[in-house]
C-alpha positions in Angstrom: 46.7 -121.1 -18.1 46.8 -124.8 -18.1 47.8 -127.4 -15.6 51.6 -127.3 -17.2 52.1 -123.9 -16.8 51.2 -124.0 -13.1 53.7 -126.8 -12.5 56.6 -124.8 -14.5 55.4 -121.8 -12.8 55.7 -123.7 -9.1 59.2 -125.5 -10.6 61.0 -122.2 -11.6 59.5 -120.8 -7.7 61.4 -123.8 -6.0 64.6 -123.2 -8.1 64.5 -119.5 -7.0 63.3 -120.3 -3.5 65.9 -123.1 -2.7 68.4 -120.9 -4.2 67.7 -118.1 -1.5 67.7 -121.0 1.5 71.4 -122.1 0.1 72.4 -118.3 0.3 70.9 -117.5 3.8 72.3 -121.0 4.9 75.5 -120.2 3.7 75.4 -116.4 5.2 74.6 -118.1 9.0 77.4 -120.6 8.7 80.3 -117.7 8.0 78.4 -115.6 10.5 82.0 -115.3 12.8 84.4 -115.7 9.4 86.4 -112.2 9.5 85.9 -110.0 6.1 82.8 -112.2 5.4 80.6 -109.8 3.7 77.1 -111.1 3.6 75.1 -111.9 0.5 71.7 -110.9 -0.6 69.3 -113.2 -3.2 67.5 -110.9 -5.7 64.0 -112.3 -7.3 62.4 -110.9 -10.3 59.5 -112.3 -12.0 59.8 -114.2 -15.3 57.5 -112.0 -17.7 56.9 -108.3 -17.3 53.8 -107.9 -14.6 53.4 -104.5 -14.8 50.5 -102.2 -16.4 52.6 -100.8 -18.7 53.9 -104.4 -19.5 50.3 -105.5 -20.2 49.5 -102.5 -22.6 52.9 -102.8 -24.5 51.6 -106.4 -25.4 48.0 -105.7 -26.0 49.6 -103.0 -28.3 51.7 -105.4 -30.3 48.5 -107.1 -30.4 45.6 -104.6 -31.8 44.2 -106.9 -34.5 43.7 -110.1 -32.5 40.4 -110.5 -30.4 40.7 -108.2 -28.1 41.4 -111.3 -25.0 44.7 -110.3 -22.6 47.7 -111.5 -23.8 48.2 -114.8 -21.8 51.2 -114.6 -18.8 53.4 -117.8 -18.1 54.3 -116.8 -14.5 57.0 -118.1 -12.4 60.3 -116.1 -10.5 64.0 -116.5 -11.1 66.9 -115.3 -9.4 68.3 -112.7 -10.7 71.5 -112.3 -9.0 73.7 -112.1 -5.7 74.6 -108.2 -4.3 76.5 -108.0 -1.5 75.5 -106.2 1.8 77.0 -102.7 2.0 76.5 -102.5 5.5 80.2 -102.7 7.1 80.7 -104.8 9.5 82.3 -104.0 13.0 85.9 -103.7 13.3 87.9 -106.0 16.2 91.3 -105.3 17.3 93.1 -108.5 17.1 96.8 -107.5 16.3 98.0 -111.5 15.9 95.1 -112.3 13.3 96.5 -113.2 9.9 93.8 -111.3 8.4 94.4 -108.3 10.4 95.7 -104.6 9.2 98.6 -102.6 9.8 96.7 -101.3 13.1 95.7 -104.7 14.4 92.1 -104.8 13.6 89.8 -107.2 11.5 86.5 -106.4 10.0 84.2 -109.2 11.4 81.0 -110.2 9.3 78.6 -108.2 8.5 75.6 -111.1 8.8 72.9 -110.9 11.7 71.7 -114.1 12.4 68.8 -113.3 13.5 68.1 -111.4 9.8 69.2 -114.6 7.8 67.6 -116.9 9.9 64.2 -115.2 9.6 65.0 -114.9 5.6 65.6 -118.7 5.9 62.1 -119.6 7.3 60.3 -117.5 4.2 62.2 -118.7 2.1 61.5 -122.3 3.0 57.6 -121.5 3.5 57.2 -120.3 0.2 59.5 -123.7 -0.9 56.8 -125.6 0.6 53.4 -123.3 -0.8 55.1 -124.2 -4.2 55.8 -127.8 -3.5 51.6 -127.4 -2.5 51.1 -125.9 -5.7 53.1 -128.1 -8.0 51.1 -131.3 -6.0 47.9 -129.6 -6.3 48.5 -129.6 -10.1 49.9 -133.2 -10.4 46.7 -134.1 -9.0 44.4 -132.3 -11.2 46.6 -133.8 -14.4 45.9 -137.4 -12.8 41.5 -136.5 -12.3 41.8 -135.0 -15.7 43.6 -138.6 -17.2 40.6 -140.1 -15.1 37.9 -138.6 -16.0 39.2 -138.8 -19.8 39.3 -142.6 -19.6 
């Protein structure tokens, strides 16, 4: 792996990552917005990770030299679900959004939940921001020492 995959491997983690703190961000500020239903980030990793991945490839690869097949790396967001979990129902009979028996269905977000969801998300922003610097360096030493 060199010193521009780690940086495209720490780039595609900040996408992902600031993607989640925009969703959890969002979830908090509709926390009181009746029939609000909250949203959930979904991560997968960019190449297939797992044993079974790593033998399919060394498979398709019998004749080489026998090395592992080299992984990129790196995380993307795979999508937005929504949270099943209903949430509680208020009797408000003068609420435009209210049904035929008076009541609204509030939000289904927990602060506390998406706040916590919010600081992970931001810590692992910043361990890749500390990655992607950490590589920038090394690229400059490297120029250096080449000079």
């Amino acid at each position: 792996m060199g010193i521009l995959d780690s940086i495209n491997i720490g780039e595609s983690a900040l996408s992902a990552h600031g993607k989640r703190i925009e969703i959890a961000a969002k979830n908090i500020a509709n926390v009181d917005t009746p029939n609000y239903v909250r949203k959930i980030p979904t991560l997968a990793a960019l190449d297939d990770i797992s044993f079974t991945g790593l033998l399919n490839r060394m498979k398709d690869d019998t004749f080489s030299t026998g090395a592992l097949p080299v992984q990129s790396g790196g995380v993307r967001l795979t999508g937005v679900v929504e949270d099943p979990t209903p949430g509680e129902l208020m009797y408000a009979p003068g609420h435009p959004d209210a049904d035929r028996n008076g009541y609204v269905r509030r939000s289904n977000v927990n602060p506390m939940v998406d706040m916590a969801d919010s600081i992970l998300a931001s810590r692992a922003y910043e361990a890749n921001i500390a990655v992607v610097s950490i590589a920038k360096s090394l690229a400059q030493k490297a120029v250096e020492i080449g000079r």
